[in-house]
Every structure is written in structure tokens, then in C-alpha cells.
Phi, psi and omega in degrees: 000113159339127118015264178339318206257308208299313195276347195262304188320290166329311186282326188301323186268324185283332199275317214269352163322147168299137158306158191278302180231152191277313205247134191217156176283005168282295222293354156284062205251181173254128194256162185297177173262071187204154177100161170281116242212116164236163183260153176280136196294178170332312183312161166278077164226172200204192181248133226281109193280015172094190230262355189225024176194149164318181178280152186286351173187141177205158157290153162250210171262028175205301155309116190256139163265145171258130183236146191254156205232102177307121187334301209287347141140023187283152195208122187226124187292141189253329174153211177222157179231131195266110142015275191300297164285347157071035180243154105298137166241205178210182162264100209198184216248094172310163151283028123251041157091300176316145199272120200225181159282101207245131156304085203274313182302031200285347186051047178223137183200158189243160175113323168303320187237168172227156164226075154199168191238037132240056201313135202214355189209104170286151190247167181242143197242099149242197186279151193294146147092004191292141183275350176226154153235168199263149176272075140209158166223152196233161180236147193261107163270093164309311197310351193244195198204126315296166188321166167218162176221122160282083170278117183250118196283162190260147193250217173288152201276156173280096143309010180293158163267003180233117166232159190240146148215173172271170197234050219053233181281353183259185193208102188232155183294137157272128193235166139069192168333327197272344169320317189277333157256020151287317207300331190269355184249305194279164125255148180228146189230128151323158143198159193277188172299164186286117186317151165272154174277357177275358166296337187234154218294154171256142186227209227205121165285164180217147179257157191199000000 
């Protein structure tokens, strides 16, 4: 057999080989919230990180892992779900700089509107008409590096006739038409005050 021919044979077989393993820490993300999705039961089991490491992921005792669960019997990790609170969360950076399970997916969110006009007291804003809301809602502090998230529980939907936002440095009333085509694209909900970040579990990177 030609040199040549000998060597394209040698590639053909090595590109068309199977990867060595199906679950890698890439293919291990936050997956949407859409699909069909169960928690892993309790126990501490996980998906096996090989022979030189722990599982790449298990529940604890308080944080469940979730998984999306195929007709055909297939398993994809999905996130963690907090227990305790009875949310999904995710892993991110609290407003006390530590990486805590945060809800993030809450489809609410705060810093646009008010309901005083000095806002001072933030309403959580989602699309009008959505059929379930998480009771949190979260808000982004850009100012620091990196960003935090800021978590508020969310109350009774708001009914006032005055919402406010800010304006550069002032707090001016949404009025008129644009009043009206808030009401109709958003909903807005009270909230309480801002959750200490030490309500939600902390977690740690680990290199493997």
C-alpha cells in the first residue's frame, strides 16, 4: 500500500472513533427551564467523575440536582433546585461577593419601576399575563466587578395609580399613554426587603 494511502487509512479511522467518554464538565451547564425535568432523588449520588475524583455533581443536603429526563431514558443535567426554598437556582456571585445558589430564573426583575416618587420602595416588573411567577425577584449590581445579584421576595401584585422610574438623578412619574402601555406589556409586584445572602447555600469551585 502507497505511503500516502497508508496515512489517510490511519486518519479515517482515528477521526471516525467514538469519544472515550458521553459526560465531560463542558457538556455541564444551566439548562433552560423548558423540557421535561426531575430531581435526582436525594441521596448522594451523582454522575461518576472517574477514578481520581468525586461525582461531577450530587445532591446535597439541602440543594437537589435536576435533571431533564428523556422518553428514551436518557439524563442531562439541569441545575440544582434549593430545597429549602422550593426555587431553582443557579451559581453566581451574591451582594456579599461569595458565590452562593441564587434564584436567578425568577422572570421578575427590580430597578426599573417604583411605586413612590421617591424611589425608595422598587416594584418587580414581569411580562404581563405570565401564568406562574417565582416568589423572587432579582436585581444586577453593575457597580462592582464582578456583577452580584440581589435578591427580593416578591409580595402582592401592585395596584397603585402612580409608578415611578428613575431618570439620571431624579424620580419622575410614568403618566399618561406611557402609563398605559406599561400596564399592558408588564405587571408589577410589591417587594419585601433585600434576602441576606447568607440565606442561600454557599458554594466553592473545585478544579478535577
Amino acid at each position: 500500500m502507497p505511503r500516502q494511502l497508508f496515512a489517510w487509512v490511519i486518519l479515517l479511522v482515528a477521526c471516525s472513533s467514538p469519544p472515550q467518554s458521553s459526560i465531560t464538565r463542558d457538556r455541564i451547564g444551566e439548562a433552560e427551564d423548558s423540557g421535561v425535568v426531575a430531581a435526582v432523588p436525594s441521596s448522594p449520588t451523582g454522575v461518576d467523575g472517574g477514578a481520581d475524583g468525586p461525582p461531577l455533581y450530587q445532591s446535597g443536603t439541602r440543594l437537589k440536582v435536576r435533571a431533564f429526563v428523556g422518553a428514551d431514558g436518557s439524563r442531562q443535567f439541569a441545575g440544582m433546585r434549593d430545597a429549602t426554598r422550593d426555587v431553582d437556582c443557579t451559581f453566581a456571585v451574591a451582594a456579599d461577593g461569595r458565590t452562593r445558589c441564587l434564584p436567578l430564573a425568577t422572570g421578575a426583575s427590580v430597578g426599573a419601576y417604583y411605586a413612590d416618587a421617591a424611589c425608595s420602595l422598587p416594584l418587580a416588573a414581569t411580562r404581563a399575563g405570565c401564568a406562574s411567577l417565582a416568589p423572587y425577584a432579582l436585581s444586577v449590581d453593575v457597580t462592582v466587578c464582578p456583577q452580584r445579584y440581589r435578591i427580593r421576595q416578591v409580595a402582592s401584585q401592585f395596584s397603585g395609580d402612580a409608578v415611578y422610574t428613575k431618570s439620571g438623578g431624579s424620580c419622575a412619574a410614568v403618566s399618561g399613554p406611557a402609563l398605559v402601555l406599561l400596564r399592558a406589556d408588564v405587571d408589577l409586584y410589591a417587594t419585601g426587603p433585600e434576602l441576606p445572602a447568607a440565606n442561600f447555600v454557599e458554594g466553592t469551585v473545585e478544579v478535577q
